[in-house]
N, C-alpha and C positions, 0 to 999 in steps of 0.2 A: 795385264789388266791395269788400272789406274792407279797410281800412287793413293790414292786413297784408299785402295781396298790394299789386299796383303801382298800382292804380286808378289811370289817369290824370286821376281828380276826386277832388281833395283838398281840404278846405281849409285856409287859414291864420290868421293871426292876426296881430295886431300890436294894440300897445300905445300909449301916450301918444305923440300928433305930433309930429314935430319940426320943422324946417327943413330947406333942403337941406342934402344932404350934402357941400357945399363952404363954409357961410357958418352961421356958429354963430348964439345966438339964442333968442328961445322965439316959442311956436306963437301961435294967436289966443286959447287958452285961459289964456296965460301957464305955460304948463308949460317947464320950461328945457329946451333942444333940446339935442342930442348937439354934445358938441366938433366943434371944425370940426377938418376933416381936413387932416393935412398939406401945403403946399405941392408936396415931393417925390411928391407922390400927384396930387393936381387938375391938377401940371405935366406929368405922365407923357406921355412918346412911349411911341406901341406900334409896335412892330418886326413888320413884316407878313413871315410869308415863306410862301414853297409849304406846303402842310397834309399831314401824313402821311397814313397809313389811323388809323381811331381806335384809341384803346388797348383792352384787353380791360375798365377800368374804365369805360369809354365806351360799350361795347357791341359791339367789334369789326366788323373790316369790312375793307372795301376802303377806298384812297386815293379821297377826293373826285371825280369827275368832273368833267370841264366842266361849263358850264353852255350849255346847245342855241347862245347865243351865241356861243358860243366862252370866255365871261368864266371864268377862274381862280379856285378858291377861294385865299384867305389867311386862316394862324392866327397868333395874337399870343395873348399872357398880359398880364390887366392887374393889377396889384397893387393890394390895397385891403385895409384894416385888418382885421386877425380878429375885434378888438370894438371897436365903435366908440363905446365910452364911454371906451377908450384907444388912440386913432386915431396916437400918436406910438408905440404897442407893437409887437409881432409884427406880419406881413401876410405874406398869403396871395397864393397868384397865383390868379388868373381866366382861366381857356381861352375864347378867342374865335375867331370863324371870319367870313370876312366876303366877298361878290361884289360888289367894287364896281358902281355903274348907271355904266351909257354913255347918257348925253340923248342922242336927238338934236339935230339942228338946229333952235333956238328951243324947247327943251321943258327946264325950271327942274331942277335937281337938290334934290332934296325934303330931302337929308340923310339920317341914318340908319334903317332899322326895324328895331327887334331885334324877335325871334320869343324864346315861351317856351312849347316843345308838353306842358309837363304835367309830370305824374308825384304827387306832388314827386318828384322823381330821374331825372328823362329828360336827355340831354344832349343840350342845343342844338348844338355841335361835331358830334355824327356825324348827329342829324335830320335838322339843316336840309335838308344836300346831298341827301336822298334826298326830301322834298319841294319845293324851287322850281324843282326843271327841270319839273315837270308843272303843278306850280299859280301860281309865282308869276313866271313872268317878264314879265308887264304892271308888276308893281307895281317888279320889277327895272328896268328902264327910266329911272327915277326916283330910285329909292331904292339906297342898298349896303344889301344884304340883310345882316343881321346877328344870328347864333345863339350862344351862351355856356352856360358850363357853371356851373349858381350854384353860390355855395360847397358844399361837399359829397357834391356832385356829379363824376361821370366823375373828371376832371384839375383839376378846382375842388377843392385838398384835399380829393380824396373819401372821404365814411365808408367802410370797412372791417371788418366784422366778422368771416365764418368763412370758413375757406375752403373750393375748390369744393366737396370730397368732404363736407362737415360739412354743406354748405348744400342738398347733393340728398336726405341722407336729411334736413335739418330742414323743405325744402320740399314734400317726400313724407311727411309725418308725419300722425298723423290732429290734424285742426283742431276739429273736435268732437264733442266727450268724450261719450260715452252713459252715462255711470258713472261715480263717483268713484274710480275707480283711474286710468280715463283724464285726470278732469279734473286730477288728481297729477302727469301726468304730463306736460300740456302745462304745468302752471304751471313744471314746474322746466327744461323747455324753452325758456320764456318768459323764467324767471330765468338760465339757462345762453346764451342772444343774448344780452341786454341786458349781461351780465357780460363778452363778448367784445367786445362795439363798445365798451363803455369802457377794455378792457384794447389794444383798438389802436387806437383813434380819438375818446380821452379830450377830447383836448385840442380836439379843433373841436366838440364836441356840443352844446356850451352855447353856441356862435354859427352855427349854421347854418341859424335860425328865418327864417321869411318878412320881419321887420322887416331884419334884417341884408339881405340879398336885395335886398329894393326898395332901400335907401340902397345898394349896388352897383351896381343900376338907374341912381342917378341918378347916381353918377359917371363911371360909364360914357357914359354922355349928354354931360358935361363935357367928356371926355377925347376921345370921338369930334368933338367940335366942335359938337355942334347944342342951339342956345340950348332948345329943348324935345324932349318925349321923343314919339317914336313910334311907337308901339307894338303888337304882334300877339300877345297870348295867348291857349293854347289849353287850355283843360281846369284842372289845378292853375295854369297861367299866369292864366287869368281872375282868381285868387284873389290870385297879386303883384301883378297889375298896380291891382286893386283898392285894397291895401297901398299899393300905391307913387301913387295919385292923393288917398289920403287924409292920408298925410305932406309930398308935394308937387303939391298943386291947381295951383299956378299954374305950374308946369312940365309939364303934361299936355298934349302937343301933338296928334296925330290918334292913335286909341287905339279898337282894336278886341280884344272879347271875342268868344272862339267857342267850347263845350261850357262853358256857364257854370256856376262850383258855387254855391252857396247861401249866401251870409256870413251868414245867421240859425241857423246848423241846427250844434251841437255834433256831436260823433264821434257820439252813441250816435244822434240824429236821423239825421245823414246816410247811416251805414249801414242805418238803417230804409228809407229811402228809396233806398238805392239795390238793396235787396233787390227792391224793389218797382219800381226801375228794368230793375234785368234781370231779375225775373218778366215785365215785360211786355215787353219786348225778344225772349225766349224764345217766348211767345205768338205775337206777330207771325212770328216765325221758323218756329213749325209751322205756322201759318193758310199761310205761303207756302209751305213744304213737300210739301201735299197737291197742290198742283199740278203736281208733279213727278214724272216714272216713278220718279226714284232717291230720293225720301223713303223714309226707315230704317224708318217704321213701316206696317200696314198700314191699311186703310181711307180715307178721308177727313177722320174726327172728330180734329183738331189737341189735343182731350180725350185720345183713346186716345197719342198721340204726347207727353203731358207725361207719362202714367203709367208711358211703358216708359223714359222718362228718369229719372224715382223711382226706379225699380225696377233700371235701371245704378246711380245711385249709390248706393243704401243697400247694394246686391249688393259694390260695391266696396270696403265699411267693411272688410269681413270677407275678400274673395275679388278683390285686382288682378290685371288683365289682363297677360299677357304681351306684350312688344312689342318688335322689332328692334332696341333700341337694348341690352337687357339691361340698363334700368332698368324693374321692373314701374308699370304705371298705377295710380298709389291713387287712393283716392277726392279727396280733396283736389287733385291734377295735374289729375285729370279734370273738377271743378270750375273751375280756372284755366284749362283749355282750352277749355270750353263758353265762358265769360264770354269770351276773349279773341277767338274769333270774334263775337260777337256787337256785338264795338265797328261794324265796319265789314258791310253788308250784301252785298257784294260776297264775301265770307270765306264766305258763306251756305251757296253750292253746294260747301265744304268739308268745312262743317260735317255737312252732311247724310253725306257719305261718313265724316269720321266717327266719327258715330254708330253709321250701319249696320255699320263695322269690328269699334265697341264690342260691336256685338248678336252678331259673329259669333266674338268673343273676343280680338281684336286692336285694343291700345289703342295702335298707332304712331300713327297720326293725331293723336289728341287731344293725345299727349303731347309734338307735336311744335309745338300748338298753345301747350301750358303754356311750353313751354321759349324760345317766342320770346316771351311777354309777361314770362317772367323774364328774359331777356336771356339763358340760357343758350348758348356758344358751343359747335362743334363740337369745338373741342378739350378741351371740359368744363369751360372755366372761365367766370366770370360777370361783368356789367357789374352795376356796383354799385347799379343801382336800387333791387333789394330792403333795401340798407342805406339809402338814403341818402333811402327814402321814409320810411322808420318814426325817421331820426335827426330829419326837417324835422316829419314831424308831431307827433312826441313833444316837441319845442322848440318849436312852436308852442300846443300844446294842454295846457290844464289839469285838463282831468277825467282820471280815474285812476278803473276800473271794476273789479267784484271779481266771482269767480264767482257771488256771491248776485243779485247785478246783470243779470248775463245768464241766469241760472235766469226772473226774476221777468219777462224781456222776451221772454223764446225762445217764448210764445203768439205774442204779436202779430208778433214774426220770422216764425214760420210761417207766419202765417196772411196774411201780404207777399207769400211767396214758399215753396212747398212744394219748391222745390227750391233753392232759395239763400240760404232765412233761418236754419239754425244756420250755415252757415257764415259770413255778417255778422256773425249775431247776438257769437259768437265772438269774433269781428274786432273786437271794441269794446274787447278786453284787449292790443292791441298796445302801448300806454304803460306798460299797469302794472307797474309795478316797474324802470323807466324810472330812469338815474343821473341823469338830467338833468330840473328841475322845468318844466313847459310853462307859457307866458305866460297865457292867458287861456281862457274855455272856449269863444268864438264870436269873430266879427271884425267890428271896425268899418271900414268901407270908406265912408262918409259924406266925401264930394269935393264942397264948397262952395266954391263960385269956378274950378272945372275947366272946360274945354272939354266937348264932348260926346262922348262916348263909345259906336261899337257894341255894344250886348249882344243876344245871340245863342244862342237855345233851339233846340232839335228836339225834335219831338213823339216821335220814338222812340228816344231817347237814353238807352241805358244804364246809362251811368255818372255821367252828369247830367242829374239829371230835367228836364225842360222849365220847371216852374216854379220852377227856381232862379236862368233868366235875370230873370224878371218881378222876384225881391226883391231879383238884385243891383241891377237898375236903379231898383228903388225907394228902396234904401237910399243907392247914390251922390249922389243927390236930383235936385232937379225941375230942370230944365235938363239934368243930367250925363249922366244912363244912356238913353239911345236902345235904346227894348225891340224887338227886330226877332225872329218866330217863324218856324221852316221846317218845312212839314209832311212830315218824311219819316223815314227811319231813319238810325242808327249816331249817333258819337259826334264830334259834328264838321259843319260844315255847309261851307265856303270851300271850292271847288272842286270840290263835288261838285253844288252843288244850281245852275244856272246863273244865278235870280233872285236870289237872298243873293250871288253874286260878285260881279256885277255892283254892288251897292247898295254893297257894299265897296269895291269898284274906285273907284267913282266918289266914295268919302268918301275914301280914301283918297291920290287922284291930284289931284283939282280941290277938295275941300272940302265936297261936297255930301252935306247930312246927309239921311239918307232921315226920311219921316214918323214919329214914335213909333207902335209897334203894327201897322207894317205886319208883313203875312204873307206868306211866298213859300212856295208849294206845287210 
């Protein structure tokens, strides 16, 4: 989806190598590495205690569960420098959550695995607990399962821009303009966030880029005690952990990628691409549709069923649907709702109701679909993703696009995606006019001397095309990136597809690295 909305494939960026982030130094390139970090930081105890429910910037919710073991979750804060070009300055606290492993008898405790499920802006603190009771308690066994909120995120000094009431009509607004009065109208829109997130959340915006992030990464690593990192990213996590094997190779311990983004492909590529990710994610979704009594459209031809989906949204530019919450469905919601069921295939037989709600003037359904990929809570207030995706990309990324830019691409947008490329197309002007300048316009993720690393495509992956696992693992280089494909749907492969678990499971518990290029169907 567009850098605007939450796309949980982002990518990042990062700049000239450093050392670790405990031992100063320069890289192999002789570039001088970041100050080392304070003593009072590398020494740090964290203070584990019982874990609340999450905050409303986290996403809200309920208090943590067990875990089917019985095991406890615990949260702690770690503190780490706000810039770590002045690592003795301000610092910021870090939200962490953690289930320690119970070995059993004769079975090695592996040390830590931190998880990073995406976004940019998803908080590991409220995720985690809602996936490792279904998917990871093999890897629990072994490992303390370990989720955190990176800086700028949730309770990680989280950006903050508008508040709820500003952010339901800016999220309901139309995203793209048919006319130069509209396009007026989102630019001063555009200009009117970027002037709010600086006027409350000045002072973290120019460090909460992916480089910062991974050197978090690795003190984190330090501070939890394990001489290497190991690691589980999912979606924008593919893209730190990328960052973080390229600044410290030699601390890259077992390191798995899953909904891999692309580190060759700038903002304005990778929303082409991903226009063209959920065109055909959509496709797959009507092809399977027709075999259902309750498909929204008639006939058989999954053709006739993309055109009554054009014809919902361009109907919506001009005419939203009423809906039980007494927020109307625009077109843009109803956009964020189709896309956000089509991350996971299981959302499917949702999705198809609905649609058909859509067709018969009632846009609860979808809207309800928008409001959980914004994070929207019941009580109307919002988890900070939608800030703190546009504060990590805009501090990562250096191109800055102007409406001449997307006039001259909104052909080939369309012709990606007839129902999703002005709205991408669009999505390529989230930085511009950005108070904060972005590091570079692509990312080097090149890990020379790393261990080997999972990376991990699916062939009907929305939000990250399939072939962005093949160029992260090409670009880490020949030994590092372990290219593994899944032939199936959604956005995410561990846990669902039972051949790719498995290969994980067993790289991850015993060390065994699957073949490069295997494929699990």
């Amino acid at each position: 989806m567009p850098r605007t909305a939450v796309a949980l494939a982002s990518l990042a960026v990062l700049a000239a190598a450093t050392v670790t982030a405990c031992d100063p130094g320069t890289d192999a390139g002789g570039t001088t590495a970041t100050p080392s970090v304070p003593a009072t930081l590398v020494e740090q105890k964290l203070n584990w205690t019982a874990c609340p429910a999450p905050s409303t910037a986290q996403g809200g919710g309920d208090k943590p569960e067990k875990l089917p073991d019985g095991t406890k979750w615990q949260c702690s804060t770690m503190k780490a420098p706000l810039d770590y070009a002045d690592p003795d300055g301000r610092t910021i606290d870090l939200a962490l959550i953690r289930a320690k492993a119970a070995p059993g008898s004769g079975e090695e405790h592996l040390g830590s695995l931190i998880f990073n499920f995406g976004g940019p802006g998803g908080s590991g603190v409220s995720m985690l607990p809602l996936f490792a009771g279904d998917d990871y308690m093999e890897l629990h066994e072994r490992y303390d399962l370990v989720g955190f909120d990176p800086r700028g995120v949730g309770d990680s000094a989280g950006v903050q821009c508008l508040d709820p009431k500003v952010m339901d009509a800016w999220l309901a607004a139309d995203v793209s303009p048919d006319d130069a009065a509209e396009e007026k109208a989102r630019t001063l829109r555009a200009r009117s966030y970027a002037q709010a997130c600086e006027s409350n959340s000045g002072a973290v915006l120019e460090h909460v880029g992916t480089q910062e992030a991974a050197r978090d990464l690795d003190l984190m690593r330090h501070v939890l005690g394990d001489r290497k990192l190991n690691y589980f990213g999912i979606s924008y996590g593919t893209q730190l952990g990328g960052v973080y094997a390229h600044l410290f190779p030699e601390k890259v311990g077992r390191v798995v990628f899953d909904a891999v983004v692309d580190p060759t492909e700038n903002i304005l590529a990778s929303g082409l691409g991903q226009a063209k990710g959920f065109q055909k994610a959509l496709r797959n979704f009507l092809e399977d549709c027709v075999k259902h009594d309750s498909c929204f459209f008639r006939g058989k031809d999954p053709a006739r069923g993309e055109k009554d989906v054009i014809t919902l949204i361009e109907r919506l530019d001009e005419h939203p649907l009423a809906t039980e919450f007494k927020r109307p469905l625009t077109q843009s919601l109803a956009l964020d709702g189709i896309a956000a069921a089509l991350y996971d295939k299981e959302a499917w037989m949702w999705l198809r109701g609905a649609l058909a709600s859509a067709a018969e003037g009632d846009g609860t359904m979808l809207l309800v679909f928008s409001d959980s990929l914004r994070q929207r809570t019941d009580e109307g207030g919002y988890g900070n993703i939608n800030d703190a995706n546009t504060a990590v990309n805009c501090a990562d990324y250096k191109d800055r696009y102007t409406t001449d830019d997307v006039r001259r691409h909104l052909p080939e947008f369309r012709k990606a995606s007839p129902v999703f490329g002005d709205w991408m197309a669009w999505g390529v002007l989230q930085c511009t006019g950005w108070p904060v300048d972005g590091h570079a316009p692509t990312v080097e993720v090149a890990a020379d001397g790393a261990g080997p690393i999972l990376v991990i495509g699916n062939t009907g992956d929305p939000a990250t095309p399939v072939e962005g696992a093949k160029k992260m693992a090409d670009e880490l280089g020949e030994g590092v990136g372990v290219h593994l494909t899944v032939d199936g749907e959604g956005h995410g492969t561990y846990g669902v597809n039972d051949c790719l678990t498995g290969l994980v499971d067993k790289y991850l518990l015993d060390g065994t690295v699957p073949k490069n290029d295997t494929t699990c169907s």
